[in-house]
C-alpha positions in Angstrom: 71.9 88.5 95.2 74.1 85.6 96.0 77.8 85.5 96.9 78.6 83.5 94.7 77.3 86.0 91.8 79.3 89.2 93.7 82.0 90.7 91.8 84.8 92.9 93.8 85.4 96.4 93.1 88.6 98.2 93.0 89.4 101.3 94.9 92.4 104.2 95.3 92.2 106.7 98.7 94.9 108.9 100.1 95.1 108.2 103.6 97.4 110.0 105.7 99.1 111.7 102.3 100.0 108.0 100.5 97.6 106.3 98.2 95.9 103.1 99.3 94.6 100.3 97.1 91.3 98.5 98.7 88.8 96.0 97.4 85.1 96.5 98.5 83.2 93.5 98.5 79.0 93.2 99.4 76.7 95.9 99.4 77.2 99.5 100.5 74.8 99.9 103.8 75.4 96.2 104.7 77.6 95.8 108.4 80.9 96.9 107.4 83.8 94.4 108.1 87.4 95.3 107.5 90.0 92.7 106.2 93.6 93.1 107.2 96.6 90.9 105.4 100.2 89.6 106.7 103.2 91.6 106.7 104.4 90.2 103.3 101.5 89.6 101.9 98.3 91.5 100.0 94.5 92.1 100.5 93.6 89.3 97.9 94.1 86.5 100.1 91.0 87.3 101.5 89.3 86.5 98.5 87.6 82.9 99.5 86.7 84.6 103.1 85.4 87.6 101.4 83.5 85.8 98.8 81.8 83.7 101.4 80.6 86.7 103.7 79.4 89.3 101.2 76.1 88.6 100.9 75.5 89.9 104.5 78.0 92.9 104.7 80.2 96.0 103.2 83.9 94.4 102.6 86.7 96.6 102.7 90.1 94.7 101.9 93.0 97.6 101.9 96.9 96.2 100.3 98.9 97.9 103.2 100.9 101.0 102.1 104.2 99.5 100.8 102.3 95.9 99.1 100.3 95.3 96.5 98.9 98.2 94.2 99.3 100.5 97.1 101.9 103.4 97.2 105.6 102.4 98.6 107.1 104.9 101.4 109.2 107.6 100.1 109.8 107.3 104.2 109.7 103.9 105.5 111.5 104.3 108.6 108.4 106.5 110.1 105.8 104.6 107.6 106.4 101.3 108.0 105.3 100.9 111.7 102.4 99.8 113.2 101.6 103.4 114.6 101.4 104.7 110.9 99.4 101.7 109.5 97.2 102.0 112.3 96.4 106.0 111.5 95.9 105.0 108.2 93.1 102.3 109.6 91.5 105.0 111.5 91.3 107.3 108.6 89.8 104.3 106.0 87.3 104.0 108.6 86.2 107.9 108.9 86.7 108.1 104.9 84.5 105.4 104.1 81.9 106.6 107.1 81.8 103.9 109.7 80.4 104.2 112.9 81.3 100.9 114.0 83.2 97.8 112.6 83.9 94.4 113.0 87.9 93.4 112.0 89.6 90.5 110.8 93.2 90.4 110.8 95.3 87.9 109.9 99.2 88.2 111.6 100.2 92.3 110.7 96.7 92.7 110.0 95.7 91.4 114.3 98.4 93.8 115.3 96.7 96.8 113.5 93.8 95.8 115.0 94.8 95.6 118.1 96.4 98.8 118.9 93.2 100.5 116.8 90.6 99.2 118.8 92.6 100.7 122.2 93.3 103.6 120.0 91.5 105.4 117.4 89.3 103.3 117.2 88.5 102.6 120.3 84.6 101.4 120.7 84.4 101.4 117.0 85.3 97.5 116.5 82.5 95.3 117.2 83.7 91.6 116.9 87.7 90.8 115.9 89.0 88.2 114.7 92.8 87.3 115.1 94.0 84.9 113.1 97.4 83.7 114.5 97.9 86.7 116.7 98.3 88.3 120.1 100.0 91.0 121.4 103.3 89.1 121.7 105.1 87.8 118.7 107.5 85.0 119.3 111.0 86.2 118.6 112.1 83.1 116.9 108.8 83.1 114.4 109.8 86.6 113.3 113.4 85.8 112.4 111.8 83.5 110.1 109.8 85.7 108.9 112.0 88.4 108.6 114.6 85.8 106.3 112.0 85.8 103.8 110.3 89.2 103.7 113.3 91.7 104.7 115.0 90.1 101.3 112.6 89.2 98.5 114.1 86.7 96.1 113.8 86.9 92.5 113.0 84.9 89.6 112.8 84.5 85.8 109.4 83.0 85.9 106.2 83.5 87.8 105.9 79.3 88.2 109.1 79.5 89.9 107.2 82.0 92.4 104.7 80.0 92.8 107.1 77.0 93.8 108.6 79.4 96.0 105.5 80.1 97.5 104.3 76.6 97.7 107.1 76.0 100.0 107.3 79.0 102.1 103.7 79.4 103.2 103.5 75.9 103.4 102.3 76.7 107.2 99.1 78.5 105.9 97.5 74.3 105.5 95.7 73.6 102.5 95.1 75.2 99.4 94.1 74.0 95.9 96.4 73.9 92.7 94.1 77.7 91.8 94.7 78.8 95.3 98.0 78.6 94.8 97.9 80.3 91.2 95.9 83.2 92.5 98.4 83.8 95.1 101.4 84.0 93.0 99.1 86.2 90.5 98.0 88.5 92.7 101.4 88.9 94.6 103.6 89.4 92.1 105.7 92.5 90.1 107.7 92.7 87.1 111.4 94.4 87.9 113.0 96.6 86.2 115.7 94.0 84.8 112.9 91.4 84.0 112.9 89.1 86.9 109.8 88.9 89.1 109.6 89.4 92.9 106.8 89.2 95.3 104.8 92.6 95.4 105.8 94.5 98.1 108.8 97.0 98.9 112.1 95.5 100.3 112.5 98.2 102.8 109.3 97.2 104.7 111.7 94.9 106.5 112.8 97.8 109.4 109.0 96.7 110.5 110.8 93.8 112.3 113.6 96.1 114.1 111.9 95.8 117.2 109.2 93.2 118.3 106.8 95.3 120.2 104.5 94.1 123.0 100.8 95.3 123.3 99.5 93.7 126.6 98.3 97.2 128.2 96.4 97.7 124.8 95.1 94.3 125.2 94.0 94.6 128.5 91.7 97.8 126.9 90.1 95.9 124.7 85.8 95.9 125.3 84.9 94.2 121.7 84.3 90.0 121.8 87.2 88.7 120.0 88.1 85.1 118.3 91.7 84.1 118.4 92.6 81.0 115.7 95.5 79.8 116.7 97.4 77.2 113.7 98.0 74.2 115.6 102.1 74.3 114.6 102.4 77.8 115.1 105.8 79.3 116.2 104.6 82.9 116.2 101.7 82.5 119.2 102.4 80.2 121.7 100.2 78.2 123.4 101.0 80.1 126.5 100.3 83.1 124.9 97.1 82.7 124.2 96.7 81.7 127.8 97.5 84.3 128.9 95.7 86.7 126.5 92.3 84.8 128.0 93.1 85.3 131.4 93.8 88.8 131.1 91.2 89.7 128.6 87.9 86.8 129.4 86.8 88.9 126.1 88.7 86.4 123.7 87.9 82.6 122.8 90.8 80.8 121.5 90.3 78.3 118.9 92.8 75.8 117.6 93.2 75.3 113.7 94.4 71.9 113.2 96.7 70.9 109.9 98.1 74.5 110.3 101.5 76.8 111.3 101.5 80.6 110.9 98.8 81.5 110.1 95.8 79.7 108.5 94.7 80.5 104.7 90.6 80.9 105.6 90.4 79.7 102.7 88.5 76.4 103.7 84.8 75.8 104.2 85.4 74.6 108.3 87.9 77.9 109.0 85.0 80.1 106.5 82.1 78.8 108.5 83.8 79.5 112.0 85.0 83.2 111.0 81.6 83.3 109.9 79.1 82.3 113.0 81.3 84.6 115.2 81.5 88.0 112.9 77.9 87.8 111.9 76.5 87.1 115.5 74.0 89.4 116.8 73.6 91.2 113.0 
């Protein structure tokens, strides 16, 4: 079996009493690896990544509670914060039977992993990956942020979403004219009046009422961790990640050049690098 000949299967699993969407990628009994998207964003833009890497493990992708096909919070003042996401991390993993796993997060996705490999999951995660994240967010990079996900616009046609898109992830580097098409695709919903929106629930935008800091759950962390850093990025400074090597010698920082918050891994350079360091010592 081949990557390129792997097909992704869709799943549904109540964790913590809401229903969660995941794709599973690989072979069941492979090395599990867990996949964690953005704040505004879905599992499927892990697809490229995932494709690349399923011929040696057991992909889970989830769509956070609140995005893509999984349930919206009838409470999203207690739901959508990083201490429920990251029960509902630690349940995926005991549901699905992992001992250990390795974790790649990608902004939201990094902070999860953070606080569940000095929580829950602590010993569980094996190698992490964080793509354009510490545990300190720069408060200007999450006012941006916040403009565009606390208030999703609307449109009368999914091209003008993708335009949209174009322009505001325009940080993420390169992606190809289909890249771009799959992104709007897979991120988009249907309203009630007929417009079209990005896929995920206006009220998870109380997530950025505070801008927590996680530096004594950093400072716990045992598993050997890559930190990509996009070379423009206003969310983690430079002397962030300084700071996050000197207090943890546990993390490498790398530097993605052509790149803001956060890169696509969608590229065969930033595929092969994720690769090398979540597949070492399989």
């Amino acid at each position: 079996m081949t990557a390129t000949t792997i097909t992704p299967t869709s799943h549904y699993v109540t964790l913590c009493g809401r229903e969660v969407h995941y794709v599973e990628w690989g072979t069941r009994g492979a090395p599990p690896l867990i996949m964690w998207h953005g704040v505004a964003r879905t599992g499927r833009d892990f697809d490229d990544l995932a494709m690349a890497l399923a011929e040696r493990r057991h992909i889970i992708v989830p769509d956070t509670i609140g995005r893509g096909l999984s349930q919206w919070s009838p409470d999203p003042v207690a739901e959508y914060t990083t201490t429920f996401y990251t029960r509902q991390a630690a349940e995926l993993v005991d549901h699905l039977g992992f001992k250990t796993v390795d974790w790649i997060g990608t902004s939201m996705g990094a902070i999860i992993g953070i606080r569940a490999a000095a929580g829950p999951l602590a010993g569980r995660i094996r190698r992490f990956v964080l793509n354009d994240m510490g545990p300190i967010v720069a408060q200007a990079a999450l006012d941006r942020i916040r403009s565009y996900a606390g208030a999703p616009p609307q449109f009368a046609r999914v091209t003008e979403l993708e335009a949209y898109f174009r322009q505001i992830y325009q940080p993420y580097g390169y992606l190809s004219d289909p890249q771009w098409r799959r992104m709007t695709e897979t991120s988009v919903r249907r309203n009630p009046d007929g417009s079209i929106s990005p896929h995920f629930d206006p009220a998870i935008r109380q997530h950025f009422d505070t801008n927590e800091e996680q530096w004594d759950n950093w400072d716990r962390l045992t598993c050997e961790m890559l930190c990509l850093r996009g070379e423009t990025s206003d969310l983690l400074l430079v002397e962030d990640t300084e700071s996050m090597v000197r207090r943890n010698p546990r993390c490498k920082v790398v530097t993605i050049a052509g790149c803001g918050h956060a890169p696509a891994l969608n590229v065969p350079d930033q595929i092969a690098l994720v690769g090398d360091f979540i597949n070492a010592g399989l």
